[in-house]
PLY file of the C-alpha trace (Angstrom):
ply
format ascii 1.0
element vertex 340
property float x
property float y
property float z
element edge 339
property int vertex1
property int vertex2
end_header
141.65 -125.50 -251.06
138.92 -125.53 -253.13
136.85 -121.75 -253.93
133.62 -121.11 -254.40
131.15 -117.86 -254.88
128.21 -116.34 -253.17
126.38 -113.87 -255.14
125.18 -111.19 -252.72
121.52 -111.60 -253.64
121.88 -115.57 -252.77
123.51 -114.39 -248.94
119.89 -114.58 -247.65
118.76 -117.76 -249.25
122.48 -119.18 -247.60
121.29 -117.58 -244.47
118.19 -119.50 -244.77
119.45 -122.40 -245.84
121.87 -122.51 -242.39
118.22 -121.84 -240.18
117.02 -125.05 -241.55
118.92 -127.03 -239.29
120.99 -124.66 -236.99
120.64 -122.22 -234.63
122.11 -119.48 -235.90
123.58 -115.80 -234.44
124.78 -113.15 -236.60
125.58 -109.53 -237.07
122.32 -107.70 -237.14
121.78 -103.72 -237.86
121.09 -101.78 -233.98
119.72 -98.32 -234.36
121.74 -96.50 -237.42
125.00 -96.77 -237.15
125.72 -99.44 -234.65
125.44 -103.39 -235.23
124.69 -106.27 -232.79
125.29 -110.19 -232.97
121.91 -111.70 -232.17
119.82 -114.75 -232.78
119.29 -114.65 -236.27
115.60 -115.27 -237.25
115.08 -113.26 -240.67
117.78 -113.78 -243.11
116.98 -110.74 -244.91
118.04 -108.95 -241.52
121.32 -110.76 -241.24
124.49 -107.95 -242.45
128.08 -109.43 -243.03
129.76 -106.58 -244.36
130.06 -104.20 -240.87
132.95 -102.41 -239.52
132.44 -103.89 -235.63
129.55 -105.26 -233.58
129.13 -103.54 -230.11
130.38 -106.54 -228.43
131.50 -109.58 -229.85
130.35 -113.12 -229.55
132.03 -113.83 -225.98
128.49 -113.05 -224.66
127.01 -115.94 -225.36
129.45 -118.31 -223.85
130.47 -115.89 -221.26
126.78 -114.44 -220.50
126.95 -110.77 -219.17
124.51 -112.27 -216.26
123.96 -115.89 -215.08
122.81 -117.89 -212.46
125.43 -120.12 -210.79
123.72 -121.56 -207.69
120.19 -121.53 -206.48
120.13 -122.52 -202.57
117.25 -122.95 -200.16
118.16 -123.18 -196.40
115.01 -124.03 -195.22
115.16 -127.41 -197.20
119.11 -127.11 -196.44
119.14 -127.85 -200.45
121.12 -126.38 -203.75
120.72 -126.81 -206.86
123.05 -126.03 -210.16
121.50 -124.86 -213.18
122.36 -127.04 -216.45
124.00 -125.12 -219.07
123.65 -126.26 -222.46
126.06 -126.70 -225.17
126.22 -123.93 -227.58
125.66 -126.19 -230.77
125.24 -123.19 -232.92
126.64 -121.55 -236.04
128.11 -118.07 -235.28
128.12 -116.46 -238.85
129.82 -113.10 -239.72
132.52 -113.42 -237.35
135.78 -111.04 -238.16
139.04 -112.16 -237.66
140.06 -110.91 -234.09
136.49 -111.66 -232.30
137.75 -115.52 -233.39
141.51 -114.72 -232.02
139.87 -113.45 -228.87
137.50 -116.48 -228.31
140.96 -118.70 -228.55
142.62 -116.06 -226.33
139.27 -117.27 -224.03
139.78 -120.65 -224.31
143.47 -120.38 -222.77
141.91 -118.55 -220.16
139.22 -120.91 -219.04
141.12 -124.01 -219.79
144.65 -122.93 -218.13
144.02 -124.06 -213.95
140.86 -125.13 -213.01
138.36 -125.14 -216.56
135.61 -123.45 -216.14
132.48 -125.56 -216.96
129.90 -123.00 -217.69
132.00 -121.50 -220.34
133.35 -124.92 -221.76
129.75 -126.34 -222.00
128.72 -123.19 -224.14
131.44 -123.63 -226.88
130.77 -127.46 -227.15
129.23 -127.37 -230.69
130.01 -123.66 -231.47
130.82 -123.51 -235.32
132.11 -120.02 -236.88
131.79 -118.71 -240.11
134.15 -115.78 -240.72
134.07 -112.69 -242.47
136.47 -110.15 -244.68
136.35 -106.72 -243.59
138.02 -102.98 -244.41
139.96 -102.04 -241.95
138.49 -98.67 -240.46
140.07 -95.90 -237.87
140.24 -98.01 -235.03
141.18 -101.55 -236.31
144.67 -102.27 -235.63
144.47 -106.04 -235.91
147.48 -106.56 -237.87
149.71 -104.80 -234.98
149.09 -107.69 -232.85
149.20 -110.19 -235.86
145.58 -111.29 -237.09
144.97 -110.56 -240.36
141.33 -109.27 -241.86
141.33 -112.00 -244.08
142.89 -115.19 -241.39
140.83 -118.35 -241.47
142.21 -119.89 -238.18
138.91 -121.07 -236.29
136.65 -120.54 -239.02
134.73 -123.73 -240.76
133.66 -121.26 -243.45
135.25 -117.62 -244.44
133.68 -115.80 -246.76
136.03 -112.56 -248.96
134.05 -109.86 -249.60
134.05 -109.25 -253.21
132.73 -106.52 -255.59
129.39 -108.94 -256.77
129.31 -110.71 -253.43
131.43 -113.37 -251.25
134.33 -115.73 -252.34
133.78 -118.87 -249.70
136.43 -120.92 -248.81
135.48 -123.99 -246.83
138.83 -125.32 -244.65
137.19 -127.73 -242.20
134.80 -130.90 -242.46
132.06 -129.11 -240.52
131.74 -126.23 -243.21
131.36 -128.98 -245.78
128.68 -130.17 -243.79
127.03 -126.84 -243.33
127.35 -125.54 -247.08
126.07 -129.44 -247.91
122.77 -129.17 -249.85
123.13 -125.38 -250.94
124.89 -124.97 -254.75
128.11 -122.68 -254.54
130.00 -121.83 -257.84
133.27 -122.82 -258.35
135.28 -119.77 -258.17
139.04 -119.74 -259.79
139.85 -115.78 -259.72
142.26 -114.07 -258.14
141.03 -112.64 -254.65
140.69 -109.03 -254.35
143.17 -106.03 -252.92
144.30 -106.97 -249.33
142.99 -104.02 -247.16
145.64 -101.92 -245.35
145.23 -100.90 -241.72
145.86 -97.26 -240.70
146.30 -97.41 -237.28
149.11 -99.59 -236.19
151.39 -100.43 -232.90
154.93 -100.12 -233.72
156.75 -102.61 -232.15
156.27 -106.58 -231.67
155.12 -108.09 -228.76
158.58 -109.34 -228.06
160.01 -105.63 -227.77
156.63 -104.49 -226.16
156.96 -106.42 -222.74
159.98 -105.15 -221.89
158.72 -101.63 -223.08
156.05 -102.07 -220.55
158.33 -103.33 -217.93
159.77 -99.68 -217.85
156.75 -98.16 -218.42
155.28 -98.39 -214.63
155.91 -95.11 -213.54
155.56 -93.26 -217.13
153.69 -89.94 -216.84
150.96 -91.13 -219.48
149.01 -93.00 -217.00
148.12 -89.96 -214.81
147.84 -87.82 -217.99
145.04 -90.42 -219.79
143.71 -90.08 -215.64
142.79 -86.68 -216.56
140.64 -87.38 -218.94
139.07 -90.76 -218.22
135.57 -90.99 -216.39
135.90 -94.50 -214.93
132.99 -95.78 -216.35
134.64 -99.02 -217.50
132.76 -99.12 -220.98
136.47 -100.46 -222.78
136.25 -103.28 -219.96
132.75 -104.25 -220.92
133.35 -103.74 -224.89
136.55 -105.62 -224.69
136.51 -109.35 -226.34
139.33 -110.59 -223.74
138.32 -109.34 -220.62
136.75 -111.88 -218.32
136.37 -110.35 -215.33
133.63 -111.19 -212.88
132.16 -110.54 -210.03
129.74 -113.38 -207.42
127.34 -112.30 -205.21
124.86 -113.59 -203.22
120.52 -112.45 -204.35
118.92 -113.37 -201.16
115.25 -113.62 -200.53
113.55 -110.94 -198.07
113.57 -113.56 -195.20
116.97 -114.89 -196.20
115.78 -118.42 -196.42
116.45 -118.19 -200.14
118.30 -117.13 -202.71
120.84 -117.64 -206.02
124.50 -116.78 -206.52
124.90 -114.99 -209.85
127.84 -114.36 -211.74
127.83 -110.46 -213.75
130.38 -109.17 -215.63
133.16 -106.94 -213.66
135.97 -104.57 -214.72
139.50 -103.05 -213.66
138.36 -99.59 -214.50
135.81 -99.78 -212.37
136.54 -98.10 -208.74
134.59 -100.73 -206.91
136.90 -104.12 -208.95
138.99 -104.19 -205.68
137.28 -102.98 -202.69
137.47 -105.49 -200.17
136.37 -106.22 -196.61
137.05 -103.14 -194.94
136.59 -100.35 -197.97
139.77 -100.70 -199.27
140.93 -100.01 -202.55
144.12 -101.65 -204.24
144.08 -99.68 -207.12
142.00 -96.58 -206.03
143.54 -94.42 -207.94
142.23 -94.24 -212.12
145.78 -93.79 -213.15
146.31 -97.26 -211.09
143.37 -98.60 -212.98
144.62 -97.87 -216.71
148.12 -99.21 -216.24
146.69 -102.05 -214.97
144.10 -102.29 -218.24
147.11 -101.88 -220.76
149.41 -104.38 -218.57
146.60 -107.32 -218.79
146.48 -106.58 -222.48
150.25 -106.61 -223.50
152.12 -107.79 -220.50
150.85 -109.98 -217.31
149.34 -112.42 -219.89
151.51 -111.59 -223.16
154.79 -112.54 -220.34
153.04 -116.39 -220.47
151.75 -117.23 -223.64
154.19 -114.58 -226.01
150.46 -113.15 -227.48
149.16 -109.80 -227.03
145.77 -110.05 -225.29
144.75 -107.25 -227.63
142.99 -108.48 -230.57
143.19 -104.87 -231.94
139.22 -104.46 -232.85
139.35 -100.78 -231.75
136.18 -101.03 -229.51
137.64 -99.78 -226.30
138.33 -96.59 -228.08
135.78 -96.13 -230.49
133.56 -96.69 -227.28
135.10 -94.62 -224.77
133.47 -91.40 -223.99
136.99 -89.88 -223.43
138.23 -90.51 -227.21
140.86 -92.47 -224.93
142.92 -94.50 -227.58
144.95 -97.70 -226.17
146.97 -97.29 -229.73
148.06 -93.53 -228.64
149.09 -95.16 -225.07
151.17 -97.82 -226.17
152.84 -95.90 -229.06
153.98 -93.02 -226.50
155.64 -95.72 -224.07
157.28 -96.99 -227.22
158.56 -93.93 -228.30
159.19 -92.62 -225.41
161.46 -96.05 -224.57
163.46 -95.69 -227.61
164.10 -92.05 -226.82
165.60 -93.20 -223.14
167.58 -95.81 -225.10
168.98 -93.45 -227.38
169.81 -91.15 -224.46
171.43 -93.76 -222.80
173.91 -94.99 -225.44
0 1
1 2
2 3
3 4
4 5
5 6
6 7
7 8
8 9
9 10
10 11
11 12
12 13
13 14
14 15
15 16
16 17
17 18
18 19
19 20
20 21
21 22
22 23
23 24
24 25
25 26
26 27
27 28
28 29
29 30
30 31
31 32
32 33
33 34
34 35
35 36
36 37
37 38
38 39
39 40
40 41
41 42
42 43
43 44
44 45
45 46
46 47
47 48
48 49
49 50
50 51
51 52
52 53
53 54
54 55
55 56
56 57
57 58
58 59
59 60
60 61
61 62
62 63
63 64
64 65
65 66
66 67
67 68
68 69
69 70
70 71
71 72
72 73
73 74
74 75
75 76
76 77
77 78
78 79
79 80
80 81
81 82
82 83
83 84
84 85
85 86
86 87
87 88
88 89
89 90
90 91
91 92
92 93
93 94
94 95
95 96
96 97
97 98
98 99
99 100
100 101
101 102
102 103
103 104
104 105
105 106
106 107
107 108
108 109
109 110
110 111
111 112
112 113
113 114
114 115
115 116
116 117
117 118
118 119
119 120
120 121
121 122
122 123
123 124
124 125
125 126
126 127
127 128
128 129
129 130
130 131
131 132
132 133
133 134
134 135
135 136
136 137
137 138
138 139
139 140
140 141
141 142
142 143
143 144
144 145
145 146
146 147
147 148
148 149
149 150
150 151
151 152
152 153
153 154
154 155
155 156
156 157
157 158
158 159
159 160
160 161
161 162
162 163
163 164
164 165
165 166
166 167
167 168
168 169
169 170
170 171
171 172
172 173
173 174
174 175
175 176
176 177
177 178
178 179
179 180
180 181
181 182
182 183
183 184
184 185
185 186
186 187
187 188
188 189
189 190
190 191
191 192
192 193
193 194
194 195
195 196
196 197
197 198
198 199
199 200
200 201
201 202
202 203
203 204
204 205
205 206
206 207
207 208
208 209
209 210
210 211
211 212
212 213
213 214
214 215
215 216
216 217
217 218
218 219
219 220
220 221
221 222
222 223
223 224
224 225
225 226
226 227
227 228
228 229
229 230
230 231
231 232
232 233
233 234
234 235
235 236
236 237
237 238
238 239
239 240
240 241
241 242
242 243
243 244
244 245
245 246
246 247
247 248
248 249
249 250
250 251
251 252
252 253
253 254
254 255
255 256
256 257
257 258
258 259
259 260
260 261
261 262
262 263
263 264
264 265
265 266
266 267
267 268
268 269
269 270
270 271
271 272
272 273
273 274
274 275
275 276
276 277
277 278
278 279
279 280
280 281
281 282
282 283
283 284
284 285
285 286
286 287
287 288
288 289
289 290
290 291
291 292
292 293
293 294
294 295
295 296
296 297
297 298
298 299
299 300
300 301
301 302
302 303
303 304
304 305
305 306
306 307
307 308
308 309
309 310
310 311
311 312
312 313
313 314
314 315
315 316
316 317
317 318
318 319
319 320
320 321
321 322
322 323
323 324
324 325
325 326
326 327
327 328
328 329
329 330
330 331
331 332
332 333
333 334
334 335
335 336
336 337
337 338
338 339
């Protein structure tokens, strides 16, 4: 495959170049510290070397808020909203954010496929991005590499003087079409290194889980979590929801809306009645680290943790999934070990 370079004072006129003809969303700076994918409209505000966005790119295919239904009953009349195909370039885009919109795909594709979210990824075309590996990434525990190309049209290496761009797919050659990229034959720089890691495969981690139900870690992590579901809503694989019915003041009218929802949150399974199947917040975290490295993982033989590090560089607690999963480990091979 063919190489090219960027120069980092050309990323804006490349930036620019895309806004011709595309819509286009991309990281953007959010207060200080923090960064944002949004509708890019400035290229000189567009930033591709980040650690993490707040939330990835889900949102726009899986809005945090949308209308389903709109009904009338005195015309005895409903009405679904179109949706519109994404057609957009999503540029910036690390690694796992692009393993967890596949990890998406299975979900809304496996059973009945889910229109609204199928219609939004129609046209969706993703331009990746390098990045150093900082506290909380543990991406290469659950095998995605900073520097993996799968999904990506274009992926562009950060290097010391700007970006090496390699082009994989017909649709980046269509994109970078009209805008003059070096050729670029030099070695690539210094893989990154991660520091946090999860120590075991997923192979060996399902049946770690499997006799990890009644560990003493979940009522210990109870202690300190607040239950405010912030690693449910940061999370690029959860897609949880809840439906409900707006209603008019004379309940003649009204839409059904579809909001984000999470299993941390007390009120995920309350039903009819005020009962709670999981009531309990010790309950609620197994349940969190099961969905991400065991109910799902048990089908498809992939952790449904991308390993971005958002849940815990999020969580008010300074809860870390890593530290969960790496106790049940060790604590598993310590049993073993006991037992032979």
């Amino acid at each position: 495959m063919a190489q090219y370079f960027l120069e980092q004072a050309r990323v804006a006129d490349f930036v620019a170049h895309l806004l011709a003809s595309n819509t286009v969303y991309a990281p953007h700076r959010k207060g200080s510290r923090s960064y944002a994918f949004a509708k890019a409209d400035d290229p000189a505000a567009v930033v591709l070397d980040y650690p993490r966005t707040l939330s990835s790119v889900k949102k726009f295919f899986l809005p945090p808020r949308e209308v389903l239904l709109n009904f009338d009953l005195t015309l005895d009349a409903a009405s679904v909203p179109p949706v519109e195909p994404g057609n957009a370039v999503f540029l910036g885009v690390h690694s796992y954010d692009l393993a967890a919109v596949r990890r998406l795909d299975f979900n809304f594709t496996t059973g009945n496929p889910e229109r609204n979210y199928l219609a939004r990824r129609d046209g969706a075309r993703f331009i990746g991005v390098s990045y150093v590996p900082d506290k909380f990434h543990f991406a290469g525990s659950v095998g995605i590499d900073p520097y993996d190309m799968t999904g990506c049209d274009m992926f562009l290496t950060k290097h010391a003087d700007g970006w090496i761009v390699d082009i994989p797919t017909g649709e980046g050659s269509e994109l970078a079409a009209g805008f003059k990229l070096e050729a670029h034959d030099e070695p690539k720089p210094p893989r990154a290194h991660f520091t946090q890691h999860v120590f075991v495969p997923q192979a060996r981690l399902g049946k770690v889980m499997e006799a990890s139900y009644d560990h003493p870690v979940w009522n210990e992590t109870a202690d300190a979590c607040l239950g405010c579901g912030t690693c449910n809503l940061v999370c690029p694989t959860c897609y949880c929801f809840n439906v409900q019915e707006n209603v008019d003041i004379a309940c003649t009218s009204g839409q059904r809306e579809r909001s984000w929802d999470g299993c941390m949150l007390r009120g995920f399974t309350e039903v009819a009645g005020g009962e709670f199947f999981r009531e309990k917040v010790a309950a609620r975290q197994r349940h969190r680290v099961y969905r991400k490295f065991k109910y799902i993982s048990d089908v498809t033989g992939q952790p449904w943790c991308v390993g971005c590090g958002r849940c815990t560089a999020s969580c008010t607690a300074k809860i870390s999934i890593v530290e969960i999963v790496n106790r049940l480990i060790r604590d598993s091979e310590r049993d073993e070990s006991i037992l032979t």
